[in-house]
Residue, then its C-alpha position, 0 to 999 in steps of 0.5 A: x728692765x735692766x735688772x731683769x735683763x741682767x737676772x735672764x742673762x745671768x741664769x742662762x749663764x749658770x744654765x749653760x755652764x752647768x750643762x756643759x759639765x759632767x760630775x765623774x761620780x754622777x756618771x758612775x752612780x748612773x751607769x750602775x744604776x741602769x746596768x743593775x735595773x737592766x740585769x734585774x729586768x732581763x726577760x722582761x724588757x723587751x719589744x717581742x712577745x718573748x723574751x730574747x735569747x741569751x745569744x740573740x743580738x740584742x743581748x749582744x749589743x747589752x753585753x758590749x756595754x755592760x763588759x765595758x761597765x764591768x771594767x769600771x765597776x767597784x765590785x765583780x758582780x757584773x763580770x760574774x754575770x756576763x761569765x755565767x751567760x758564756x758558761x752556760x752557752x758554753x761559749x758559742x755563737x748564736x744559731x746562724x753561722x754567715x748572719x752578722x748578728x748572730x756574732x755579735x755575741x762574740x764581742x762579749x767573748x773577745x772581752x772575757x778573754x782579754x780579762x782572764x785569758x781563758x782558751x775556751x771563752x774564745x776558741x768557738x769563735x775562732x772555729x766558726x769564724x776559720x770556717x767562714x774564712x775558708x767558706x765564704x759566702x758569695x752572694x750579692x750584696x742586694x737585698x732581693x737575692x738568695x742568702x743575702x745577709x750572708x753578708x754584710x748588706x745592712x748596715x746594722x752588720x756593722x756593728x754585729x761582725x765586724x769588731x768580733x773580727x778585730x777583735x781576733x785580729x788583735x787578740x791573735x795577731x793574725x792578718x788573715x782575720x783583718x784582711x777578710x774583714x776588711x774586704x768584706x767592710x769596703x763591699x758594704x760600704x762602697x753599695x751603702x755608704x752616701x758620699x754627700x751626706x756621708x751616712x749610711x743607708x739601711x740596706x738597699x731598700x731605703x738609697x732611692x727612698x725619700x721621707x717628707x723630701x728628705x733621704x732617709x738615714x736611721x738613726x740607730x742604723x746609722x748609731x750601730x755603724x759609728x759605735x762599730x767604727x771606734x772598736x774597730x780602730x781600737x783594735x788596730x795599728x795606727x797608720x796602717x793603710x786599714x786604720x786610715x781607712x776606718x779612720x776616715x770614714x770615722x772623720x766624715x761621719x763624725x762632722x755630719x753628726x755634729x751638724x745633725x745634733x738637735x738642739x736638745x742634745x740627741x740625734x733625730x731617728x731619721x737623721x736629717x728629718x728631725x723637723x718630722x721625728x721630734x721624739x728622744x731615740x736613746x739607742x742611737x743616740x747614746x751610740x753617737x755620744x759614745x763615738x764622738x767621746x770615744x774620738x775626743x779621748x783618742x786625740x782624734x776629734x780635737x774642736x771643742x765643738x766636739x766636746x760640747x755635743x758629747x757632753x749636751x748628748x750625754x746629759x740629754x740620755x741621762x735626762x731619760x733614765x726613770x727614777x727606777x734605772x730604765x733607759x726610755x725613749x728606745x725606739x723598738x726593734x725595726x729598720x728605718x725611723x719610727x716611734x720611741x715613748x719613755x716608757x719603752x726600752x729595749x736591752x740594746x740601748x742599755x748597751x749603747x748607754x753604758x757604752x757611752x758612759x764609759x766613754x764620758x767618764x774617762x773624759x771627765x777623769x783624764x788630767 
């Protein structure tokens, strides 16, 4: 009896130990594995009846995480691709001028230009976002009004507009792109934002909502403004009162999240609901694990308990790439909580799960 006692504590040791480790090669070998299936299945890996637009924030959110691969690559293959797409769209925004996701493009466009210091990879940004500054929109913030994703009222917007502004912000050095964001930032979070549990709403639909008794925050929603949260103080200068701003919000989240991880290692699609939303989400997920290594690389989130969930979330997404390089478990395009099945993805949760390997390899890497 002792012995066997001995063997299971033994193996549960290894099992352990094992999982709470991440192999540097394994995560590049990984990532190039899903960026290469996901470029080869473009138009076909999607949860519309057509495929999206280049410029469709879908592909936004892709890009934001293939850029990031692109930086750690061996080869130019990936820049190459994300330049052919700039070219080809002659290096503007998508069709709405006000509506956040259709800047989200623009993160991408920041990226390039960091790389080649190319004038026209950003200049129609800059044009479109000026205007918006001396036109802004003036509607409310509810969901029922005219206009009302003029602004930011959702929390998905978040993560679409806001780090496009940094972006310019410090690329630029110009405040002014920091002061707009920043104002319309604090709106939405003040009408969003639940100071108990310290997670956002969707939209103004869901603060009054409950789901199987508990309040309803998605996971990805949620996974969206997390991710946005990092770029966006990578952006800016610590100790400046917006860095602390972010910052803090940042912090809260970051605790939740901790407390919100299941024990298999991703985040549930509503997220304090995971007793009734069992199934893997890879998109916010991936984002989760993306901001908590981002906030343990930066010095911000120093408890090992952090760690620890970065890397059991990690080897949960990892768990989910098939034999081929698809990401399953993505839940489709939608608003609140849902289903996701392994064998759907979508482009965006490519982008999250890039994101987030470029985060882990840099931990695994830094002496």
């Amino acid at each position: 009896m002792k012995t066997i006692k001995l063997l299971l504590v033994t193996f549960f040791t290894i099992h352990f130990c094992s999982a709470q480790k991440v192999n540097p090669k394994e995560v590049k070998d990984i990532m190039k594995k899903v960026a290469d299936w996901q470029m080869d299945h473009i138009n076909d890996s999607y949860s519309n009846k057509k495929p999206h637009h280049p410029l469709h924030w879908t592909n936004g959110a892709l890009y934001v995480g293939m850029a990031k691969w692109a930086e750690m690559a061996d080869d130019d293959t990936y820049y190459n691709w994300l330049k052919g797409i700039g070219n080809q769209n002659k290096w503007q925004l998508h069709e709405r001028k006000y509506h956040a996701d259709d800047h989200t493009v623009g993160r991408m466009y920041a990226a390039l230009y960091r790389k080649y210091n190319q004038k026209e990879m950003l200049d129609p940004t800059i044009e479109q976002f000026n205007f918006l500054m001396h036109h802004p929109a003036n509607t409310k913030l509810n969901w029922a009004t005219p206009y009302h994703q003029d602004r930011w009222n959702w929390c998905d917007a978040l993560f679409m507009s806001p780090p496009v502004w940094a972006d310019l912000y410090n690329i630029t050095g110009e405040q002014k792109y920091l002061d707009f964001m920043f104002e319309e930032y604090k709106a939405t979070t003040e009408f969003l934002f639940d100071e108990e549990e310290h997670l956002y709403y969707r939209d103004e639909r869901f603060k009054d909502k409950l789901d199987n008794g508990t309040k309803v925050f998605w996971g990805r929603g949620n996974g969206w403004v997390y991710a946005g949260l990092a770029d966006i103080l990578s952006n800016l200068k610590p100790k400046t009162k917006e860095y602390e701003y972010f910052l803090d919000i940042y912090k809260k989240m970051s605790a939740k999240l901790l407390e919100l991880q299941t024990p298999k290692g991703h985040w549930a699609m509503s997220l304090l609901g995971q007793e009734f939303y069992p199934t893997p989400e890879t998109s916010g997920s991936s984002f989760f694990v993306y901001g908590l290594t981002w906030g343990i690389n930066n010095g911000i989130l120093k408890s090992n308990d952090y760690k620890k969930a970065a890397i059991k979330g990690w080897n949960a997404m990892t768990s989910y790439v098939n034999d081929n390089g698809m990401l399953g478990y993505v839940q489709p395009i939608g608003a609140a909580p849902g289903n996701a099945s392994p064998d759907k993805t979508e482009v965006y949760g490519t982008g999250a799960f890039l994101s987030a390997g470029s985060e882990i390899y840099k931990m695994t890497t830094d002496k």
